[in-house]
C-alpha positions in Angstrom: -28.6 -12.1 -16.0 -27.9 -14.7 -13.1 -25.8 -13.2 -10.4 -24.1 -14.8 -7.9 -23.2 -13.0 -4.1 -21.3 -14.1 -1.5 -22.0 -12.1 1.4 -24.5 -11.2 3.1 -23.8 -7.7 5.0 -25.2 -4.1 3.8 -23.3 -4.1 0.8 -24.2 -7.7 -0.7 -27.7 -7.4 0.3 -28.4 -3.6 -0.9 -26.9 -4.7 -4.5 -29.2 -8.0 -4.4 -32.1 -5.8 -3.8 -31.6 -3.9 -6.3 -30.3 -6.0 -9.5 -33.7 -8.0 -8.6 -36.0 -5.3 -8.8 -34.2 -4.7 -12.1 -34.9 -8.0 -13.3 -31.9 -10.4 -12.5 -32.2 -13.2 -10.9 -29.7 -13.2 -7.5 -28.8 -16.1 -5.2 -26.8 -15.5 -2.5 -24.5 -17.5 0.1 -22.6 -16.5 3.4 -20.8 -18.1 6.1 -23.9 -19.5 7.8 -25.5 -21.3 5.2 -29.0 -21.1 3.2 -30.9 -21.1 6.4 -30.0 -18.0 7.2 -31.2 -16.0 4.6 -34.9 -17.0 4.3 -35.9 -13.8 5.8 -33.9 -12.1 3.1 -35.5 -14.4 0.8 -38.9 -13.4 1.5 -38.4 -9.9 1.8 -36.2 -9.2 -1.4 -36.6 -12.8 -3.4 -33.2 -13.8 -3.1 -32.2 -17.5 -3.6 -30.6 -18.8 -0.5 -27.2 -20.9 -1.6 -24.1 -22.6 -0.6 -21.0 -20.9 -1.4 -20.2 -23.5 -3.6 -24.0 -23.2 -5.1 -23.5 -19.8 -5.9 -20.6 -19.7 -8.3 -22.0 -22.2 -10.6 -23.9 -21.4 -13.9 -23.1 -17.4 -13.4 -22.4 -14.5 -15.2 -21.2 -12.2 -12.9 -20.1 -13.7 -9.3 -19.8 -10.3 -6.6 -17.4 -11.2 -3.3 -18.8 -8.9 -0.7 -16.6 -10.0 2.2 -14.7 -8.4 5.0 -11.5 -8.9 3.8 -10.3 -11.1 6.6 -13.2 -13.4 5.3 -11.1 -13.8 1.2 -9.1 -16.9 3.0 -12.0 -18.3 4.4 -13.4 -19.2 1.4 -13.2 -22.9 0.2 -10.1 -23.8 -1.6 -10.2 -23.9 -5.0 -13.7 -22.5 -5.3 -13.1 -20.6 -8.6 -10.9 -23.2 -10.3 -13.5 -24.5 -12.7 -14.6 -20.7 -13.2 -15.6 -20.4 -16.9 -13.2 -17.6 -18.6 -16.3 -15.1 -19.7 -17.4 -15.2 -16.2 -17.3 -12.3 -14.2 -15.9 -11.9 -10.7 -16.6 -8.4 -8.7 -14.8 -7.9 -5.6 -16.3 -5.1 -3.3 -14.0 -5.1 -0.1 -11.5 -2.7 1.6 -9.1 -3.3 3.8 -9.7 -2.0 7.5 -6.4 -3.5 10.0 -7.0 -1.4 13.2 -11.2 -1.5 12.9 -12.1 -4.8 11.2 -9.6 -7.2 9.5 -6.5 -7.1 11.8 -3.1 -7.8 10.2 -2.3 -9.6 6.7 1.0 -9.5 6.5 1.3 -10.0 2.4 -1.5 -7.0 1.6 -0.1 -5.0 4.1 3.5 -5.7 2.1 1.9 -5.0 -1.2 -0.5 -2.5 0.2 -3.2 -2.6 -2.9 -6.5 -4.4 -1.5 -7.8 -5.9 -4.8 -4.4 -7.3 -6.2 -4.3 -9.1 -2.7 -7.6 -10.7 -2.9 -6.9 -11.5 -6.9 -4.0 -13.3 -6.1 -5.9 -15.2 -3.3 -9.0 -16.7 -5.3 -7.1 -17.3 -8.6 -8.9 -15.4 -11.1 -8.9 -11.7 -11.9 -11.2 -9.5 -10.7 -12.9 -6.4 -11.5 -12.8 -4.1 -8.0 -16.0 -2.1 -8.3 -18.8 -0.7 -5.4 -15.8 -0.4 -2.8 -16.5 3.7 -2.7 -19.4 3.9 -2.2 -21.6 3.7 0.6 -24.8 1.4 0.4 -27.2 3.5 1.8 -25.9 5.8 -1.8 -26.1 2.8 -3.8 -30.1 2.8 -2.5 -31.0 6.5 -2.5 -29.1 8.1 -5.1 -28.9 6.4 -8.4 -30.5 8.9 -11.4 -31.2 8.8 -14.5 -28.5 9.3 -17.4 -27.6 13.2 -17.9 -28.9 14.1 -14.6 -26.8 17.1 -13.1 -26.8 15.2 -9.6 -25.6 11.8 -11.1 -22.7 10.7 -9.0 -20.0 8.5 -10.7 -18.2 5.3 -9.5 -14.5 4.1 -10.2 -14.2 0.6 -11.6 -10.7 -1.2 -12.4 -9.7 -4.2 -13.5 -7.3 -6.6 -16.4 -10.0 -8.0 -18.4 -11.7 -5.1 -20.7 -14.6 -7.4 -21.5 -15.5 -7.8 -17.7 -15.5 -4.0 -17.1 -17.6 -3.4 -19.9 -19.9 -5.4 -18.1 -19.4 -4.0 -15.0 -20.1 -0.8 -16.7 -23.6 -1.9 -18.1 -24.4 -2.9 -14.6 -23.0 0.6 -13.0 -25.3 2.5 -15.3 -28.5 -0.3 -14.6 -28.3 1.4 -10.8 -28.1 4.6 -12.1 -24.6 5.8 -11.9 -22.0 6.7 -14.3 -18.6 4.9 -14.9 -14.8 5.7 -14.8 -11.9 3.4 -15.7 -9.4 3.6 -13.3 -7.2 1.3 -15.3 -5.8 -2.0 -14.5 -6.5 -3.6 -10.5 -2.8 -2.5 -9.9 -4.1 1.1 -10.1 -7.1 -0.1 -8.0 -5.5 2.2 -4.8 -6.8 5.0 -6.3 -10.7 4.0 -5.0 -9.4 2.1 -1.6 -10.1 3.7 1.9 -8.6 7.3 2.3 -8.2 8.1 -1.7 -9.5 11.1 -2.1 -12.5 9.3 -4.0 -13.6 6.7 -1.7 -17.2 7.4 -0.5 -17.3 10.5 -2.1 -20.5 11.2 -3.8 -19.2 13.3 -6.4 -19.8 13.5 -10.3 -17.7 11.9 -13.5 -15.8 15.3 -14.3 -14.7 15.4 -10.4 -13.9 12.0 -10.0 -11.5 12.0 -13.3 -10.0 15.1 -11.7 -9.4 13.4 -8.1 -8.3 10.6 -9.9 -5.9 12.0 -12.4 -4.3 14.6 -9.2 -3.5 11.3 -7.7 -1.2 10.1 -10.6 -0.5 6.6 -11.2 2.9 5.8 -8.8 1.5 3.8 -6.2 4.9 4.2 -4.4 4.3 8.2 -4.1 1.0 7.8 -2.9 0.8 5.1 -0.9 1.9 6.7 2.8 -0.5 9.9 2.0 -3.5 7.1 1.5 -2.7 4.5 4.0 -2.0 7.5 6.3 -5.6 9.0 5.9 -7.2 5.8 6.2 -5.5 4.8 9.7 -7.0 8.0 10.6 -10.1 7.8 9.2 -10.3 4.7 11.6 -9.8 5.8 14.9 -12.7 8.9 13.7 -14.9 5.6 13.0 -14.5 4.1 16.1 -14.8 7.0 18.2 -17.5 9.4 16.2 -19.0 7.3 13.0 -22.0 10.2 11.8 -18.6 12.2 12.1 -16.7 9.9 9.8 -19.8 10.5 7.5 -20.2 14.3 7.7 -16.4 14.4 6.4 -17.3 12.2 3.5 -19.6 15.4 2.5 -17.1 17.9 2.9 
């Protein structure tokens, strides 16, 4: 399958890394252009792109980007964007550590529906909860006891079924969290996010959570303001609470 990445932090290159060593064939683009990834060329066999390279001819197109990065992007870059095609978007919204303020997501408040509405096409929000260094270390084989799951959402039903396939390529299982507008359930200070946990306890965070954003949404963005300031001060600290 030919994949497509934009971004080239810990996220985009871990999932590069792997989809190549399981046979796809992965170019990838960032803000700095081709040149910058010939290391990362030679060490995983990536093919260094423009952004406007590495949308074309693709099956599945993943945005890893800050999200204060989803308006840099060139206009229009996914207007010509074949229907069957793909788009994953990987991102979480950070205001007080990384992305500052965006006035319309923090009005809306849902990460993915935000950067949906930005590029034009829908998107399938998936590899958001979960932390690379688990994407690397920890994927097992199907029916293993210690097989962790991961929460996928998304409109298009054909998309996530091929989300799914790639999900359980890496060695992890799937869960549905329904439509992007339900895509708060995985974002930062869910009681899912980063959590390494399996498919029974991930459907039974998930369903505790119900499905009114408007009840949720203070306990969530609450928790992740505070799971900021432990970031910044104490990060291993941050991660030790993941694992509690």
């Amino acid at each position: 399958m030919n994949i497509g990445i934009i971004g080239s932090g810990e996220m985009g290159s871990c999932l590069a890394s792997k989809f190549i060593k399981l046979g796809h064939t992965v170019s990838m683009a960032n803000s700095r252009g081709p040149a910058s990834l010939k290391l990362l060329a030679s060490d995983i066999g990536v093919e260094p792109a423009t952004v406007e390279e590495v949308v074309k001819n693709k099956k599945v197109i993943i945005i890893a980007l800050p999200e204060k990065n989803i308006t840099l992007l060139p206009e229009g870059l996914f207007k010509d964007l074949p229907e069957d095609v793909v788009v994953i978007e990987t991102g979480n919204y950070y205001p007080n550590l990384r992305d500052g303020d965006i006035p319309a997501l923090q009005q809306s408040g849902i990460d993915s529906l935000w950067v949906q509405e930005q590029l034009g096409v829908p998107v399938v929000k998936v590899f958001n909860s979960i932390l690379a260094t688990s994407i690397n270390d920890l994927g097992r084989l199907k029916g293993a006891k210690d097989r962790i799951a991961l929460a996928v959402s998304g409109d298009n039903i054909m998309a996530k079924e091929i989300v799914f396939k790639l999900v359980e390529e890496l060695g992890f299982d799937s869960f549905d969290i329904g439509a992007i507008t339900q895509s708060w359930k995985q974002q930062p200070g869910s009681s899912i996010y980063c959590r390494d946990i399996s498919l029974d306890e991930l459907k039974k965070r998930a369903d505790a959570m119900g499905t009114d954003w408007s009840v949720m949404r203070k306990v969530i963005i609450e928790k992740r303001n505070a799971d900021e300031v432990l970031m910044r001060a104490d990060y291993p600290s941050y991660l030790e609470a993941l694992r509690s």
